[in-house]
Backbone as a chain_set.jsonl record, in Angstrom:
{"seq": "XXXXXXXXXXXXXXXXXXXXXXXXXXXXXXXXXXXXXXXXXXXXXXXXXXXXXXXXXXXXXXXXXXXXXXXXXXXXXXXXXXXXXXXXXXXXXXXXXXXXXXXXXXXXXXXXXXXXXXXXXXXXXXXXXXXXXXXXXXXXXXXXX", "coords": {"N": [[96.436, 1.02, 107.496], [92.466, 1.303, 107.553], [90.647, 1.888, 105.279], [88.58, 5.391, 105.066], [85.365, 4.985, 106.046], [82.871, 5.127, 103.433], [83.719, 5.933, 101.143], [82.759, 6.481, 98.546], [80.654, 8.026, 98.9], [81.399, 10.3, 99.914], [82.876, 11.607, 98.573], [81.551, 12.585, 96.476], [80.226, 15.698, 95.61], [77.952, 17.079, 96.382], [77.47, 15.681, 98.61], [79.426, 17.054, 100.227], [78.857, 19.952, 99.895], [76.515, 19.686, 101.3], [77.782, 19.087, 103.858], [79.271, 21.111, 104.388], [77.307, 23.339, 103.836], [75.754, 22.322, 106.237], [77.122, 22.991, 108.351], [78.073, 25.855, 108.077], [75.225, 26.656, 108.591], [74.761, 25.809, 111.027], [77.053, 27.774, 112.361], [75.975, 30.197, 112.022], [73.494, 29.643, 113.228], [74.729, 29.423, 115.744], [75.479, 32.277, 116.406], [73.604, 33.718, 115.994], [72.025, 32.965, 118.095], [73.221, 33.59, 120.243], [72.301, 36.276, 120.163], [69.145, 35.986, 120.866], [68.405, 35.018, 118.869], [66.728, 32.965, 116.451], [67.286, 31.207, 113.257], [65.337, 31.35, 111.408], [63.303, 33.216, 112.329], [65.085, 35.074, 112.077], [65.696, 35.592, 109.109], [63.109, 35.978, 108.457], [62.759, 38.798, 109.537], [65.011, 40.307, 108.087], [63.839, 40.439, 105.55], [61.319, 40.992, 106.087], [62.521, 44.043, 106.939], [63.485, 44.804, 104.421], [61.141, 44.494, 102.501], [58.74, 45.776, 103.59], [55.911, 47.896, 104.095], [54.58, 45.069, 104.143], [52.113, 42.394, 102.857], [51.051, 39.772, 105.009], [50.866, 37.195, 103.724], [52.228, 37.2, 101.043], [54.915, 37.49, 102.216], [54.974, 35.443, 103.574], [55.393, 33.549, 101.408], [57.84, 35.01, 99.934], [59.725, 34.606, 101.421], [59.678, 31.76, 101.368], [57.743, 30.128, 103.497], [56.354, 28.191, 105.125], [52.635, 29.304, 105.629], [51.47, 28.282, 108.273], [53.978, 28.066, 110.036], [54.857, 30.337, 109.308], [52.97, 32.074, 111.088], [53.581, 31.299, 113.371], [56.227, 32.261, 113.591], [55.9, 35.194, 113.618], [54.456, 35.505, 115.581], [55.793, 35.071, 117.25], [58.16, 37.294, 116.643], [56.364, 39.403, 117.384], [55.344, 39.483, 119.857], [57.925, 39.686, 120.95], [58.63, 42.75, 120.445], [59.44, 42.98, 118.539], [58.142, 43.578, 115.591], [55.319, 44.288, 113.891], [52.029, 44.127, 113.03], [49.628, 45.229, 111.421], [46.821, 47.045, 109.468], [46.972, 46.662, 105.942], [48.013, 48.84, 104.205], [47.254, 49.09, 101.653], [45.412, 47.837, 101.27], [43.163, 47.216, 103.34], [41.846, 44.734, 104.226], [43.672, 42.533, 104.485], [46.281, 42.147, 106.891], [49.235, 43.843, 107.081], [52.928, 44.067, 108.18], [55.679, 44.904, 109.761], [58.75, 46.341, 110.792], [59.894, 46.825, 114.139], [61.526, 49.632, 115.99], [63.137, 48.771, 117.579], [63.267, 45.765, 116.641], [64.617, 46.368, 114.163], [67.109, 47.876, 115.134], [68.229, 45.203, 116.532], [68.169, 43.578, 113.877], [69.977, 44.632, 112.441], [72.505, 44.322, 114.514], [72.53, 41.147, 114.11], [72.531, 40.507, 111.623], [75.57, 41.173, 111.091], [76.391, 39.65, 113.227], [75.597, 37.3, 111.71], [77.061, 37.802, 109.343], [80.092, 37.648, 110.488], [79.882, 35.278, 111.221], [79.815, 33.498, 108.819], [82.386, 34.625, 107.19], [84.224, 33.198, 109.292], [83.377, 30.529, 108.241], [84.54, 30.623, 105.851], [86.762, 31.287, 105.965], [89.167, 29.77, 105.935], [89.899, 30.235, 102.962], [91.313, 32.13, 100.852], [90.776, 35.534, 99.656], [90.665, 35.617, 97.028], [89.843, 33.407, 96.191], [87.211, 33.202, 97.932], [85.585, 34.952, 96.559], [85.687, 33.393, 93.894], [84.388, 31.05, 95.063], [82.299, 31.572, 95.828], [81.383, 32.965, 93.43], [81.176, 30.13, 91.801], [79.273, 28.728, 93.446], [76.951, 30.484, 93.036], [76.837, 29.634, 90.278], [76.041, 27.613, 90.321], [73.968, 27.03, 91.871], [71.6, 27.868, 90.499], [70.713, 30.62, 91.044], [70.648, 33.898, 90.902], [72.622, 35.356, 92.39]], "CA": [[95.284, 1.707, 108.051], [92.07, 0.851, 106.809], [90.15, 3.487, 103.978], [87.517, 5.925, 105.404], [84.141, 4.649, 105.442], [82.038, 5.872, 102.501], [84.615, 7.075, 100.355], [82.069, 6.913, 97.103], [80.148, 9.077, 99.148], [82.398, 11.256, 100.563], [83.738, 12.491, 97.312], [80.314, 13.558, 95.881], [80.053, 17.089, 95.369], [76.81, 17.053, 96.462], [77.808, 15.829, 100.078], [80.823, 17.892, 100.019], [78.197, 21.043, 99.643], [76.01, 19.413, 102.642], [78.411, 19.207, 104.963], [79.11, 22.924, 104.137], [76.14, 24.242, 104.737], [75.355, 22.213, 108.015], [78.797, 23.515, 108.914], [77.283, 26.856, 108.097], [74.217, 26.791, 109.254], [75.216, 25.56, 112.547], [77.868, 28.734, 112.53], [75.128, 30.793, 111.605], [72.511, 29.499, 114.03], [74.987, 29.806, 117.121], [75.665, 33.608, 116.076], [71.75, 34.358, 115.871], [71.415, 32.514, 119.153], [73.877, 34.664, 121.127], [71.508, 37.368, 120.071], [68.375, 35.65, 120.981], [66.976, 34.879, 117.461], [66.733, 32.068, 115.463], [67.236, 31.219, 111.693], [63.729, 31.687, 110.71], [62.872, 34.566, 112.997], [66.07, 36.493, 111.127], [65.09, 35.534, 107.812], [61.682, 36.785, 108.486], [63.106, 40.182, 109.902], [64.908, 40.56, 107.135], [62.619, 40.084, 104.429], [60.094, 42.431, 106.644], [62.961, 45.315, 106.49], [63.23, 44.244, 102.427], [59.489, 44.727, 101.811], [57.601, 46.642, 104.833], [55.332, 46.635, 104.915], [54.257, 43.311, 103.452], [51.139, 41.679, 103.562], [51.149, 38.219, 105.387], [50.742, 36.067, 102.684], [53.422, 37.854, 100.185], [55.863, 37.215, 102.887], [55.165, 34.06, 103.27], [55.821, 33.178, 99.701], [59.264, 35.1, 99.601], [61.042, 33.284, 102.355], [59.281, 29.921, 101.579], [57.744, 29.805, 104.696], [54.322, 27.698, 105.424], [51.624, 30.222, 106.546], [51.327, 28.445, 109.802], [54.832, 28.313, 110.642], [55.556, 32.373, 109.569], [52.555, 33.02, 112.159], [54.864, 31.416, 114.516], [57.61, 33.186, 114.092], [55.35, 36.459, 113.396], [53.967, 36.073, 117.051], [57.156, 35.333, 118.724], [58.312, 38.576, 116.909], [55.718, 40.542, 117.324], [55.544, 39.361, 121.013], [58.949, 40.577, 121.761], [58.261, 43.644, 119.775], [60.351, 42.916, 116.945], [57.728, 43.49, 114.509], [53.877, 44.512, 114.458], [51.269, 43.903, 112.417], [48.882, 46.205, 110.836], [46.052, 47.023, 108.435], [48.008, 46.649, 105.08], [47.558, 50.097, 103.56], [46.942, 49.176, 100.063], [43.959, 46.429, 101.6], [42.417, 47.087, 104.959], [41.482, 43.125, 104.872], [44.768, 42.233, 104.889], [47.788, 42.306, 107.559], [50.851, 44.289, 106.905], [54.237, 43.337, 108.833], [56.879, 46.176, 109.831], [59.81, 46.101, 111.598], [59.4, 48.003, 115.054], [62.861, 50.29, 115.916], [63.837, 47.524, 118.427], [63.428, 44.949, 115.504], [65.691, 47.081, 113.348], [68.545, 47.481, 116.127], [68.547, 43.667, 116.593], [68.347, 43.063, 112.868], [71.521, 44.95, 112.268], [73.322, 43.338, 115.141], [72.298, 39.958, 114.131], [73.057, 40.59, 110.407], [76.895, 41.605, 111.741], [77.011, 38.716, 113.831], [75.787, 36.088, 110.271], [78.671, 37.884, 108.23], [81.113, 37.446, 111.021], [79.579, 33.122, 110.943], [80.122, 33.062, 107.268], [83.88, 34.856, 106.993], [84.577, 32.347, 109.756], [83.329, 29.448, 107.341], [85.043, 31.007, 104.655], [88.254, 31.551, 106.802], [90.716, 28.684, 105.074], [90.554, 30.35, 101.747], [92.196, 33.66, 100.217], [90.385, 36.626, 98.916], [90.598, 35.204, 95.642], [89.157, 31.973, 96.418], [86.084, 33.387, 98.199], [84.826, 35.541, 95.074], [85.543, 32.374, 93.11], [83.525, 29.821, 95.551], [80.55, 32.244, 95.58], [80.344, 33.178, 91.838], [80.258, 29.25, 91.528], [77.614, 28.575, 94.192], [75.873, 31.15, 92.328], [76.186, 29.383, 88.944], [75.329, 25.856, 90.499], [72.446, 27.146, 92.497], [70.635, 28.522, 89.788], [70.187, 31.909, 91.168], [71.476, 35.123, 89.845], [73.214, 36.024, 93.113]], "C": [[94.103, 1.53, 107.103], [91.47, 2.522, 105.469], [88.903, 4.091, 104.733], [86.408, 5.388, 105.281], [83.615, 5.598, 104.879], [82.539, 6.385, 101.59], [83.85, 7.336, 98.636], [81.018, 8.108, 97.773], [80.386, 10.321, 99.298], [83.087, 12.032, 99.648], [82.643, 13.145, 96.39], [80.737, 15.21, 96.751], [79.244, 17.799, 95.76], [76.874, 16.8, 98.495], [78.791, 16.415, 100.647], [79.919, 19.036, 101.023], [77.452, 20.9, 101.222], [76.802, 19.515, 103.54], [78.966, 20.53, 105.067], [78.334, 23.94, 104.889], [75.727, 23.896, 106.276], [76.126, 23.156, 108.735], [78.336, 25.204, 108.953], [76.554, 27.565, 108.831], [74.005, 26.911, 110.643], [75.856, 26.978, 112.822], [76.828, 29.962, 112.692], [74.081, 31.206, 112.859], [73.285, 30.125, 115.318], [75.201, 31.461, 117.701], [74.436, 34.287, 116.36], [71.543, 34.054, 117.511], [71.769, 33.9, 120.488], [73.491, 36.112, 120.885], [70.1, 37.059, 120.156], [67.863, 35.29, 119.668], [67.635, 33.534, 117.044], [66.614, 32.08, 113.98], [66.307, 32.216, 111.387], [63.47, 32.791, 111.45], [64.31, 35.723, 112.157], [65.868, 36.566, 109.534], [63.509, 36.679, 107.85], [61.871, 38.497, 108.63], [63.519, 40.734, 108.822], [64.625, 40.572, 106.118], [61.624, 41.129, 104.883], [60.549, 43.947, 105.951], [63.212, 45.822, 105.168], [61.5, 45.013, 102.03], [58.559, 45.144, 102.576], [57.002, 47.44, 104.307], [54.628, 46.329, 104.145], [52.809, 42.699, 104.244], [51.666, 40.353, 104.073], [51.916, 37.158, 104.635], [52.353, 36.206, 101.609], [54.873, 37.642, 101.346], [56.334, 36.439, 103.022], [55.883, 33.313, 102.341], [57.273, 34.294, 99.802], [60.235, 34.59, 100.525], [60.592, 32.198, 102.052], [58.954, 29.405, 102.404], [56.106, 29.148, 104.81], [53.595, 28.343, 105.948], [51.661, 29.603, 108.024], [52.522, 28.537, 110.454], [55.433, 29.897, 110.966], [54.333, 32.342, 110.681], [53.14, 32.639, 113.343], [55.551, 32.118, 115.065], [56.959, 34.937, 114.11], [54.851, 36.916, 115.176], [55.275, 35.85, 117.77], [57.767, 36.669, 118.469], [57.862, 40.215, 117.259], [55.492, 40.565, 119.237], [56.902, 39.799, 121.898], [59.064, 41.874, 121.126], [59.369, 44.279, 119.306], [59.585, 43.962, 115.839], [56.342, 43.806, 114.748], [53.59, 44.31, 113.11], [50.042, 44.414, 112.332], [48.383, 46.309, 110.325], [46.717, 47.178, 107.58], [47.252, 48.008, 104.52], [47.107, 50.088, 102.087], [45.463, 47.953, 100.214], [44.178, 46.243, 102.51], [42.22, 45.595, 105.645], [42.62, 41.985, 105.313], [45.88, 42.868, 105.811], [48.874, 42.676, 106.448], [52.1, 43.895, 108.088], [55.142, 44.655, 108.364], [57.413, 45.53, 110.817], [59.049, 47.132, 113.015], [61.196, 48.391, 114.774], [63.52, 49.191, 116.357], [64.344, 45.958, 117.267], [64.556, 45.087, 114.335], [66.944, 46.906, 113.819], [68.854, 46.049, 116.122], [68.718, 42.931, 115.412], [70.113, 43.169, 112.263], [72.609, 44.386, 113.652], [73.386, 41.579, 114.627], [72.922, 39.566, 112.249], [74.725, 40.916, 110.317], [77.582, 40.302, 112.452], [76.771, 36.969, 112.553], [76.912, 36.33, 109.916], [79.683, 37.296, 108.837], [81.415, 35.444, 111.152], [80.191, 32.954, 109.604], [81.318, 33.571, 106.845], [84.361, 34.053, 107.86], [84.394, 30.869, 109.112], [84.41, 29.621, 106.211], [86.558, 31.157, 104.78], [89.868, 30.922, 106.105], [90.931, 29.553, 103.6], [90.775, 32.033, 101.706], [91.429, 34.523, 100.049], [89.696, 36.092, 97.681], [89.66, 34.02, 95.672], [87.815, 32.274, 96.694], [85.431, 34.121, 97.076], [84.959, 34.578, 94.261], [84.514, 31.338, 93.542], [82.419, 30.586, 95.241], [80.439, 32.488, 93.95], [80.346, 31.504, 91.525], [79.471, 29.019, 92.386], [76.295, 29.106, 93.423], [75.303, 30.275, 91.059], [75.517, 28.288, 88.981], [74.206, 26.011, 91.22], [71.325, 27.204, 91.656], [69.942, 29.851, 90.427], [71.03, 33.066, 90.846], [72.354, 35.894, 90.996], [72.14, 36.981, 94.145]], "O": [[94.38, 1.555, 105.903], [91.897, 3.626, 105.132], [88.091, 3.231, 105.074], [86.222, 5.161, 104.086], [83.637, 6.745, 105.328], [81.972, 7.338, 101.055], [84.26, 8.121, 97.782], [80.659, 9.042, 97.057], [79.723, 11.278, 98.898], [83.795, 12.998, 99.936], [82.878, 14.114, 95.668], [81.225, 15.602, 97.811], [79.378, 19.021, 95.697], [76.44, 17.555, 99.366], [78.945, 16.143, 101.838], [80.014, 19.162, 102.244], [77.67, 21.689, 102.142], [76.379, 20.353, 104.336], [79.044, 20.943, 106.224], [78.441, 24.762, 105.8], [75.468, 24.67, 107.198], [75.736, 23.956, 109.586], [78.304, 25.708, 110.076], [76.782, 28.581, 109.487], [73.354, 27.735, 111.287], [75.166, 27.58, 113.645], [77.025, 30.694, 113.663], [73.83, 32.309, 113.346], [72.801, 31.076, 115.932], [75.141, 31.854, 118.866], [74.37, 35.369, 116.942], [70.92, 34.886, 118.17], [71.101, 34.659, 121.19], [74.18, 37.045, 121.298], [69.474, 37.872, 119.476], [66.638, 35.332, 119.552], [68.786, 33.157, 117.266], [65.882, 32.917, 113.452], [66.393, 33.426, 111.182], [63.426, 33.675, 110.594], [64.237, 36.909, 111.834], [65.909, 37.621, 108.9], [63.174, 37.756, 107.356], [61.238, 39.307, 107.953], [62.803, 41.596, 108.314], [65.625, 40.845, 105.454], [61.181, 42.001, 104.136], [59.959, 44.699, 105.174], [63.17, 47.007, 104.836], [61.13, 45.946, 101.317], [57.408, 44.87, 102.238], [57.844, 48.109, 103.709], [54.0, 47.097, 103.416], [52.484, 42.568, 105.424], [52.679, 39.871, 103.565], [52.979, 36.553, 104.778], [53.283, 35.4, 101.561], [55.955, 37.735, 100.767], [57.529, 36.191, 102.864], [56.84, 32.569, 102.555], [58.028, 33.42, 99.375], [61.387, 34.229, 100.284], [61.256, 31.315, 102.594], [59.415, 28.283, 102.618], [55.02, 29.681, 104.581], [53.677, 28.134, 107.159], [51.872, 30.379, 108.955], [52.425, 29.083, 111.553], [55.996, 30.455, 111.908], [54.915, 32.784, 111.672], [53.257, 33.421, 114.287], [55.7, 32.55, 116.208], [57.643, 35.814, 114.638], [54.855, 37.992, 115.773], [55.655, 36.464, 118.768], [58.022, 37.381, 119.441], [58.362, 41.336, 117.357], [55.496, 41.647, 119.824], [56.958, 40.131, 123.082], [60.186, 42.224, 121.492], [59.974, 45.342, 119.446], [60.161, 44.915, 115.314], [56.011, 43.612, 115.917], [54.406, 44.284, 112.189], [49.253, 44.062, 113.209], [48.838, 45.51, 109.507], [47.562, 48.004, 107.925], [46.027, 48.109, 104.451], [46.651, 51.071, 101.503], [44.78, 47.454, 99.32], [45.025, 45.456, 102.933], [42.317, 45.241, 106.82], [42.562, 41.023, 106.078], [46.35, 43.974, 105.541], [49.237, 42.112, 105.416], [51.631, 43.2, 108.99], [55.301, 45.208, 107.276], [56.997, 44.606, 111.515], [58.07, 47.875, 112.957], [61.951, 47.892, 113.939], [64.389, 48.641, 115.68], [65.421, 45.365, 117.203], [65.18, 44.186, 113.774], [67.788, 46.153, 113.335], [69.931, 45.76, 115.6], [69.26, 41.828, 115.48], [70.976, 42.373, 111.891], [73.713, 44.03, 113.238], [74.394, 40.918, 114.875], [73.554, 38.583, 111.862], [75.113, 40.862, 109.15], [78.756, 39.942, 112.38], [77.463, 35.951, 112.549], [77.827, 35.511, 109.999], [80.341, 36.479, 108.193], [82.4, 34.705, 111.168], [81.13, 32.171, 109.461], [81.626, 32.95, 105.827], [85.469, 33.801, 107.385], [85.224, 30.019, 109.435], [85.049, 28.658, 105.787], [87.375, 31.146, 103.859], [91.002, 31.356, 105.905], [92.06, 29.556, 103.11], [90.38, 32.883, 102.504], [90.747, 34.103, 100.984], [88.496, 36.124, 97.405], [88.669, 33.998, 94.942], [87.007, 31.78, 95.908], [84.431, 33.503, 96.711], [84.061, 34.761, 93.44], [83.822, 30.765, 92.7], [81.619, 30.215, 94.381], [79.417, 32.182, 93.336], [79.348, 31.279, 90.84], [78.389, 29.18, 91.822], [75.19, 28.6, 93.225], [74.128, 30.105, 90.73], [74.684, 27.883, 88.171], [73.398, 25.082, 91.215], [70.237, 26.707, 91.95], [68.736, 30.062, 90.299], [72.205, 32.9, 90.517], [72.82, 36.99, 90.68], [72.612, 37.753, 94.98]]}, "num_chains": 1, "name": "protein.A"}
């Protein structure tokens, strides 16, 4: 039988990790979907319920999101009235960003239905194993968890 194609690839660590996260992500995405939201619109939510209320900009910059794409996702949530947008109380000139109640309810369903994506990724290994893969992810990411 012949040998896999790519096998110098295929053993990186690095594409290992990628095919992970797609694997993930994908799990992730179809979970969000079956609750109407998308990635980026749940990121955003939570990050809102994190720091509400948040000017614009400051929001922007903690998800990593390009100003024109968060007003994207800011009007699709504020259009299904996820989320509103408000004189920021600490500077009138600036937008603030809150959750609405409805935004909240759907955050916590949708945050219920990620965990349940990511213990289904996580599914093949033990107890033991999963507190071991994540504290290294952690140490190879470079973030403190």
């Amino acid at each position: 039988m012949a040998e896999a194609p790519l096998p110098a690839i295929r053993s990186l660590p690095s594409w290992l990790l990628g095919r992970a996260a797609a694997r993930g992500r994908a799990l992730v995405a179809d979970a969000l979907a079956a609750e109407g939201l998308k990635l980026w619109h749940h990121v955003v939510l939570s990050a809102v319920r994190d720091l509400a209320p948040v000017a614009q900009a400051d929001l922007g910059r903690s998800v990593g999101l390009d100003p024109k794409d968060l007003v994207g996702v800011l009007n699709d949530l504020q259009s299904a009235g996820l989320a509103v947008r408000a004189p920021d109380p600490r500077d009138r000139r600036k937008n603030a960003v809150s959750l609405t109640d409805d935004g909240a309810r759907l955050l916590a369903r949708c945050e219920k239905a990620a965990q349940e994506a990511n213990d289904a990724l996580l599914a093949p290994l033990s107890a033991a194993e999963r507190d071991q893969f994540m504290g290294l992810l952690i140490r190879i990411s470079g973030t403190d968890g």
